[in-house]
Structures are given as C-alpha cells and as structure tokens.
ROKE-857491 format. One line per 5 residues: for each residue z, y, x of C-alpha. Coordinates in steps of 0.001 Angstrom, whole numbers, plus 524288, in hexadecimal, padded with zeros to 5 digits. Last residue first. Example, Ala and Ser with C-alpha at 12.3 -4.5 7.8 and 13.67 -1.06 7.14 Angstrom:
81BE4 7FBDC 83566 ~ 81E78 7EE6C 8300C .
// end
This chain:
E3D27 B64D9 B6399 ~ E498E B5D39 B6405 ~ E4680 B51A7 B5C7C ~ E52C3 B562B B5320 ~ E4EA2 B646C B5377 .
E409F B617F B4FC9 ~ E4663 B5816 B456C ~ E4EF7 B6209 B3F56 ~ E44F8 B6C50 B42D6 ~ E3AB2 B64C7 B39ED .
E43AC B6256 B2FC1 ~ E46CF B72EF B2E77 ~ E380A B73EE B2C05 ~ E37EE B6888 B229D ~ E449C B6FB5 B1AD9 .
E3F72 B7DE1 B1B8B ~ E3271 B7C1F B1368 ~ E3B4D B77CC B074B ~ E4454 B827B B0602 ~ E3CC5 B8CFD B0C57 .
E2F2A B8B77 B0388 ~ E3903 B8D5D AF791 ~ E3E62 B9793 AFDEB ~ E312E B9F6C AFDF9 ~ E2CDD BA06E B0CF0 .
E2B1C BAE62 B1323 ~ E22D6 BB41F B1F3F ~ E26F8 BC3F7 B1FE1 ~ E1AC4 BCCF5 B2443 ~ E22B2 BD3AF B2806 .
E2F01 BD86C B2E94 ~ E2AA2 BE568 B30D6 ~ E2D4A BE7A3 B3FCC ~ E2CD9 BD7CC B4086 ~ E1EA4 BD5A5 B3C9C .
E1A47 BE2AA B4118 ~ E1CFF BDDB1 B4F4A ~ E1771 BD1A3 B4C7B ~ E0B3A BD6EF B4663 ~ E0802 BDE63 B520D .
E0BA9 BD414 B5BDA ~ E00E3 BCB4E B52FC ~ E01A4 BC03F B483F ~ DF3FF BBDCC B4473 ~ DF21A BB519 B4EC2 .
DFAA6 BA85B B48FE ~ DF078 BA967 B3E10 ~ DE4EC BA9FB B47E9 ~ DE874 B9DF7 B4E78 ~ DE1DA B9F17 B5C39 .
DDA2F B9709 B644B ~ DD26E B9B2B B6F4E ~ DC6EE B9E2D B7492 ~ DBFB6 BA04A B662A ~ DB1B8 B9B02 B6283 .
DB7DB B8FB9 B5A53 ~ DBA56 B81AB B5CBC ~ DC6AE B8467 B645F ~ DC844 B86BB B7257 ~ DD750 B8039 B78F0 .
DDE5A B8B9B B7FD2 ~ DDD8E B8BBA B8D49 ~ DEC1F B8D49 B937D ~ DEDE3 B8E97 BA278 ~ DFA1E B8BD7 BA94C .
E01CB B9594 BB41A ~ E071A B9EBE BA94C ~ E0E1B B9287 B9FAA ~ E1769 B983F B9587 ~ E0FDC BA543 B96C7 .
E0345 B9D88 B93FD ~ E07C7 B9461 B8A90 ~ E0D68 B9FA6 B826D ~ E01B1 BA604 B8191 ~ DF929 B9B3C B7F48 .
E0140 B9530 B7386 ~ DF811 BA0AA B6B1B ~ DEAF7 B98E6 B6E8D ~ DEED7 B8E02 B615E ~ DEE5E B8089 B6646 .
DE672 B77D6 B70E7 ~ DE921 B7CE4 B7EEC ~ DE19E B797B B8B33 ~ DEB99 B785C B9441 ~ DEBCC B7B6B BA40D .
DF65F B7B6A BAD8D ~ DFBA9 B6D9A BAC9D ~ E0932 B6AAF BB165 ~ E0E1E B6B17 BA21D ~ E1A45 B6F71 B9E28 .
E15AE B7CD6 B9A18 ~ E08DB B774D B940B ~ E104D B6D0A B8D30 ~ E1BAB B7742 B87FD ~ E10D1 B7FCD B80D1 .
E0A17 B741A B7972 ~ E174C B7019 B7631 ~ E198C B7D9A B70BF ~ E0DB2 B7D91 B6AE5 ~ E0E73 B724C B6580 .
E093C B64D2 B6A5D ~ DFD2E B5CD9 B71B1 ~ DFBBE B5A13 B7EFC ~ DEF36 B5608 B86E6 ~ DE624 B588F B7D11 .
DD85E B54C9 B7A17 ~ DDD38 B4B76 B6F7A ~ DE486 B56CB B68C5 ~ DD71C B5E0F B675E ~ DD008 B51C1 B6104 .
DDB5D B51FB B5701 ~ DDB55 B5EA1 B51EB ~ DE616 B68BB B564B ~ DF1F4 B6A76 B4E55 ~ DF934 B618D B59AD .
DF7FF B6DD0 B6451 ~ DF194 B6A42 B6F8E ~ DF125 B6BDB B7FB3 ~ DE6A9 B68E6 B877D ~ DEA20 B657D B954D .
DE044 B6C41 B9E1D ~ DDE36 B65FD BAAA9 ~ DCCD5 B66DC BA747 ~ DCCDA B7544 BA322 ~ DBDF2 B7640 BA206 .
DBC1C B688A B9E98 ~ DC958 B6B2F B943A ~ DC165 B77AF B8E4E ~ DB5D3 B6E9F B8B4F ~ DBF88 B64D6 B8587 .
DC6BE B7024 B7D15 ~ DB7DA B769D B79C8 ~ DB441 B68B0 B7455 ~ DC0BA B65BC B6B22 ~ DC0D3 B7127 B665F .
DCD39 B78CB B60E7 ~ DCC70 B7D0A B522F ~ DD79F B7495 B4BBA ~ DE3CA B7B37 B529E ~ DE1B5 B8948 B4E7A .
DDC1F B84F6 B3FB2 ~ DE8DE B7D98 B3DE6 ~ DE69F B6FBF B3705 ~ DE9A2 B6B1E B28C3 ~ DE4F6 B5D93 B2292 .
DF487 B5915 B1E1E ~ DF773 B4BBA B25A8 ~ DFE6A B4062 B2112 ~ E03DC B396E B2DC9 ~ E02C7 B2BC3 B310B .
E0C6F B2B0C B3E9A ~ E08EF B2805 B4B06 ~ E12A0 B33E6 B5141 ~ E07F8 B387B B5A9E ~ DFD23 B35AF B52F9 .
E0285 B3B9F B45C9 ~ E085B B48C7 B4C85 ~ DF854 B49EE B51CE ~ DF3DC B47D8 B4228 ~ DFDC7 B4FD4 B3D2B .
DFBCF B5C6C B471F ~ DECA3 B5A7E B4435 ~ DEDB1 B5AA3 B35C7 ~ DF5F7 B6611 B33E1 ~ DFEA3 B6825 B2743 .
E04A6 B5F64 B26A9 ~ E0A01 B51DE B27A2 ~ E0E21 B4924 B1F37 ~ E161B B3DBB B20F7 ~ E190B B3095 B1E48 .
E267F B2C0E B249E ~ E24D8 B1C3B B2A92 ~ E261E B20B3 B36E1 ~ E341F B2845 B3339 ~ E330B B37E3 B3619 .
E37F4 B3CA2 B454F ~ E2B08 B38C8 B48AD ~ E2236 B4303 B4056 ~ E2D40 B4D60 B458C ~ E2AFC B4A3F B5220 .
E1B42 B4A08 B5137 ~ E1DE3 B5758 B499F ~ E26B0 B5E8D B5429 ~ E1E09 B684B B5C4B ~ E12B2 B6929 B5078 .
E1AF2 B6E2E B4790 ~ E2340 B6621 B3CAA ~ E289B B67F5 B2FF1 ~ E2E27 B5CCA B2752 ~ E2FAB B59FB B1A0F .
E23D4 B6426 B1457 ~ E2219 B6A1F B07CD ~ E279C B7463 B0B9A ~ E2129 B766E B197D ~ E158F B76F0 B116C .
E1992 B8421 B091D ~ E1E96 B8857 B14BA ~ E1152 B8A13 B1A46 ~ E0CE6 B8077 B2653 ~ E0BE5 B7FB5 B34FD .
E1921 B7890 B351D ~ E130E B69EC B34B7 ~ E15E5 B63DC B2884 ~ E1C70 B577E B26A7 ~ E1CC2 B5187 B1A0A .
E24D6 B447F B1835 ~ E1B38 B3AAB B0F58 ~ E1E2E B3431 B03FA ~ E1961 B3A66 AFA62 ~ E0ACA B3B3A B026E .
DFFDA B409C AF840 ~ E0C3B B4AAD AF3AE ~ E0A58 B50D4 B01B1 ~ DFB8F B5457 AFED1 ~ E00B3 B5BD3 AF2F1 .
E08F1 B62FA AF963 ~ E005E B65A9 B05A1 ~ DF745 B6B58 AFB98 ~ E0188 B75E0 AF5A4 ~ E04EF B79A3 B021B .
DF7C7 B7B97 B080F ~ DF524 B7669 B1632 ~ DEC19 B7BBB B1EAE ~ DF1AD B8937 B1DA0 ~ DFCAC B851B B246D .
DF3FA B80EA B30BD ~ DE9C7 B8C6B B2F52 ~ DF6D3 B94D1 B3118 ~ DFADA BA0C1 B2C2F ~ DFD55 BAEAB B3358 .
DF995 BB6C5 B2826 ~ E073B BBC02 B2621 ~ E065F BC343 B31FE ~ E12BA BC731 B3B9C ~ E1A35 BBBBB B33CF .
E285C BBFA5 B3141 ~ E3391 BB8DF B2D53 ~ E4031 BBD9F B26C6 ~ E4C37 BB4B9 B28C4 ~ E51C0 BAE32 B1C6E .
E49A3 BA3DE B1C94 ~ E4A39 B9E9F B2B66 ~ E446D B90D9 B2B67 ~ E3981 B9368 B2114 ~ E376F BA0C0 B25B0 .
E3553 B9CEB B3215 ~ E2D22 B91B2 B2D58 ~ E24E1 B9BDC B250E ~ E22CC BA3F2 B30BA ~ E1DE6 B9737 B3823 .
E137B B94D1 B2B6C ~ E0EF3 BA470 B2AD2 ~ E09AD BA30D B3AD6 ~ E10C1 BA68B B47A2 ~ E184B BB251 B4BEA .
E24C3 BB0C5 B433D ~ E2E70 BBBFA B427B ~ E3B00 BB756 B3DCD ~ E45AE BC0F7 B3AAD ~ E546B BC06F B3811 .
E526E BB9AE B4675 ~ E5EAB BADEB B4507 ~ E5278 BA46F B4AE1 ~ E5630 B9410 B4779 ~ E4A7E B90F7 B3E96 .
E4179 B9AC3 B4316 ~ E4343 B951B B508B ~ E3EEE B8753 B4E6A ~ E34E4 B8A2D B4566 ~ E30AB B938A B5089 .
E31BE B86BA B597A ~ E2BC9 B7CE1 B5096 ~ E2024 B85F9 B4DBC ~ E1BE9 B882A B5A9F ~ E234B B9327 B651E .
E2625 BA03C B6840 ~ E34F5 BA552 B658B ~ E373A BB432 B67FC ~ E2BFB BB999 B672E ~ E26B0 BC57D B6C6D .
E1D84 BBD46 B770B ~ E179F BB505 B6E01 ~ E142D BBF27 B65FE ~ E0C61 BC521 B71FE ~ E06D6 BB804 B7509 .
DFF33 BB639 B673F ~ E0675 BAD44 B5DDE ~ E02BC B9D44 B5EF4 ~ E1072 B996E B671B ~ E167D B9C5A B5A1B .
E1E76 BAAEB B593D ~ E2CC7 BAB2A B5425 ~ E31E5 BB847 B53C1 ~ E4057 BBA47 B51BF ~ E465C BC78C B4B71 .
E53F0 BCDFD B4CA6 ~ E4C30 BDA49 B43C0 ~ E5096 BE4B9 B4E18 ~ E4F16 BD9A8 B5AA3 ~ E4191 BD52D B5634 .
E3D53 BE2C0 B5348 ~ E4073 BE7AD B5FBD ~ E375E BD9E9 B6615 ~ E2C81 BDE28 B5D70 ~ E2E49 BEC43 B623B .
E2DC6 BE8A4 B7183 ~ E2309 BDF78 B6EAE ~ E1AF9 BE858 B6851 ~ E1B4C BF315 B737D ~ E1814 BFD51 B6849 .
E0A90 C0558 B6F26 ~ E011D BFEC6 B64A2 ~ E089F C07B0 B5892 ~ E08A9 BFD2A B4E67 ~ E024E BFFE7 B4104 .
E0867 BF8B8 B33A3 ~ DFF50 BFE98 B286B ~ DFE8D BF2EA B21CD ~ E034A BE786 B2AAB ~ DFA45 BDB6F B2BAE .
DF297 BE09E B35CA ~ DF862 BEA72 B3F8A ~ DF477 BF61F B4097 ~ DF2C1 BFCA6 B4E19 ~ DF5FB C0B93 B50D0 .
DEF9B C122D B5BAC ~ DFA4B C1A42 B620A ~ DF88B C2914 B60DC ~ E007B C2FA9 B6BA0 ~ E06E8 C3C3C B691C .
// end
C-alpha cells in the first residue's frame, strides 16, 4: 500500500489532506452536493481564481452575493467582503477559507472613533467606501467602491456635505475629479500606500511605451505618474481595450493572473514598492489558499456572521449604492 505524505493545513486542527486529491475536481463535487457559489476578488491567488465561479472587485461580488440563490456562499477575499455577503444574503451560510483574512484598510478605521468623528459634522451624508467592517457600513448613508464612488459623489446635490471614509487617497482623488469639499477619514491600505515613486520612474526609462496603470487607493504622487486610473476591473478592461502592449501596473500583484490570461500577447510589470520585495502582495488576501478552500466548503467553516442589529442598519447604504449603481448603469 502506498503511504502518501500527509499535509496539514493551518487553521484546521488536525484537518490533513492526502496531496494526490485533484483539488479542483473535489472543490467543484462539493460545490454541486452543497449547491454552493464561490466568489473570489481579482486579488486571490490564480488557482482560486480559476475554481470560482464569479471573479471580480467589490462592486461585482457585492453585486452577485446580492442576487446568487447558492444556499451557500463561499467568499475568497478578505473578512469585510464576507461580511457584505452576509449583509446582503442573511439567511444563506457564508464561509471565509481563513478568518484572519482582514484588511489594513478596515482596520484603519475604528467603529467607535468614526462615530464620534461623524458627530463633529451633523450635517453631513456619510459615505464609506466598502473596504470597511459592518460595524462602519452601519453607521454609514451610502456605500461605495472604488468603480462607482465619483458617480455616486455626483448623483448627491452640490451643495450635500459629505463624509468620506475610510481611505484618504480614494477621497482625495473622488474629490478632484468631482470638485467637491469632501471630509476625509485619515485611513490608507498598506498594499496600495508602499509603491515608490523612484523605482516606478526608473522602471518607466527601462520600459519607456509603458502606460502605467493605478488603482485610486494609491498616494497621490503615484496617481500623477499614471496614465489611467480606476478599479480593478476598470484597470482590467483598459489593458484589454487598449492597443498598447505593455503596462506597468500600480495595485495589488494578484490582478496579474487574470490580466495575463485575459490578455496573452501583452506584457504586465507590476509597479515596485518601497520595500525589498518584487512585487506586491496583500498578505491578508494571501492567507486564503486551494487547501483552505477546499476545507472551507467540505466543512462549512469557518462561518463569517453579522449580529442583526449590524444587518438592519449596514444593509440599507449597501442596498443605496446598487440602487444608484443600477440606475447609472454600472
């Protein structure tokens, strides 16, 4: 008898995994058995990409966890987008493959402070950007991602005071391009804040018909460099639609995969940070692996849920947003 090497998997006590199962055939079994749906952001490593079923930013999966009839949600991103899920679908079950996926972003901005910072401005309409707890979203008006916020920031009346939150960077750029006085919350994402400045322009002499591309959470002096600035997604569409076969790209290294697949005959040089590393990963969006997937869904847990409470009032600027998203047509 053979004696396969068994590999444990962290984050499930004595959970092993025999390293001959064809993964994908047995996460795709379990998906039909359980009549499960995974959502994975563009950010997950390529082989999750691959097994899911939807891939996209955080307006798309909120998109899709709203409307989904799965009795099972299996979300491949960070705590915050399993929370939405959760949020929009309550009385399906939804799974996180590791509960320690957070986000620098969300951390960034403590309920309890934002609540008090929000009482400084009475009469101001909070938006909050959907990289966020659910504690935040509820004591928001409006929710918005970084593919619909300048809409949403214009679909509001010019003389509307608002807040906006949690990140810095995303507020000040949706503030330029909509000219409006926005009250900005002091949080950034670690992935987006770290890229230089100096190694991007020594990387564009080397790769002079590069267009760099940008996501808005990056800092200002990065977003100057580039040639286009949006979402992932839009991010992803402007290299596909593009005649240009070489990008320098600005945002978190897991878009790459997709990019490439999406676009075989183009090259894609991901932007260096300030750091010693090549590339740029999130490490929270990392921790979730094939391995933990797979376990994910064969036990269904670990099991993301929101206190009703938290439902009732974080559900109503999240269900705004696709209102107006769905109205603009985005």
């Amino acid at each position: 008898m053979d004696i396969f090497e068994e590999i444990k998997v962290k984050g499930f006590a004595d959970e092993y995994i025999d390293p001959s199962l064809d993964l994908f055939a047995e996460i795709d079994r379990l998906k039909k058995e359980k009549n499960a749906v995974i959502l994975a952001h563009y950010y997950q490593e390529g082989d999750i990409q691959d097994i899911a079923d939807y891939i996209g930013d955080s307006l798309g999966l909120s998109q899709q966890a709203a409307k989904t009839d799965a009795d099972i949600i299996v979300f491949a991103g960070v705590h915050f987008m399993a929370e939405t899920a959760k949020i929009l679908s309550p009385d399906k079950k939804v799974l996180l493959p590791d509960l320690k996926a957070g986000c620098s972003l969300a951390d960034s901005c403590p309920p309890h402070l934002f609540k008090k910072f929000k009482e400084q401005y009475p009469d101001h309409l909070v938006i909050t950007y959907v990289n966020c707890t659910a504690e935040l979203k509820a004591l928001s008006d409006i929710v918005c991602t970084s593919s619909n916020a300048v809409q949403i920031v214009e679909s509001l009346p010019k003389d509307q005071k608002i807040i906006f939150g949690p990140d810095r960077n995303l507020g000040a750029w949706v503030a330029k391009k909509t000219g409006r006085d926005l009250v900005l919350w002091n949080g950034a994402c670690m992935v987006h804040e770290i890229f230089s400045r100096e190694k991007i322009t020594k990387l564009k002499e080397r790769h002079p018909n590069a267009k760099i591309l940008a996501h808005p959470e990056c800092e200002e002096v990065i977003l100057q460099m580039a040639d286009y600035i949006g979402s992932t997604t839009g991010i992803l569409k402007y290299a596909t639609n593009s005649p240009e076969k070489e990008f320098i790209v600005a945002t978190e290294s897991g878009i790459m995969h997709q990019m490439e697949k999406d676009n075989p005959d183009k090259t894609f040089i991901p932007a260096p940070p300030n750091n010693q590393c090549a590339c740029n990963d999130c490490p929270h969006m990392k921790r979730n692996t094939l391995e933990k997937l797979y376990l994910c869904l064969k036990n269904e847990m670990p099991e993301v849920e929101v206190p009703v409470h938290i439902i009732k009032d974080a559900v109503k600027p999240i269900e705004r947003m696709l209102e107006i998203s769905a109205k603009l047509g985005l």
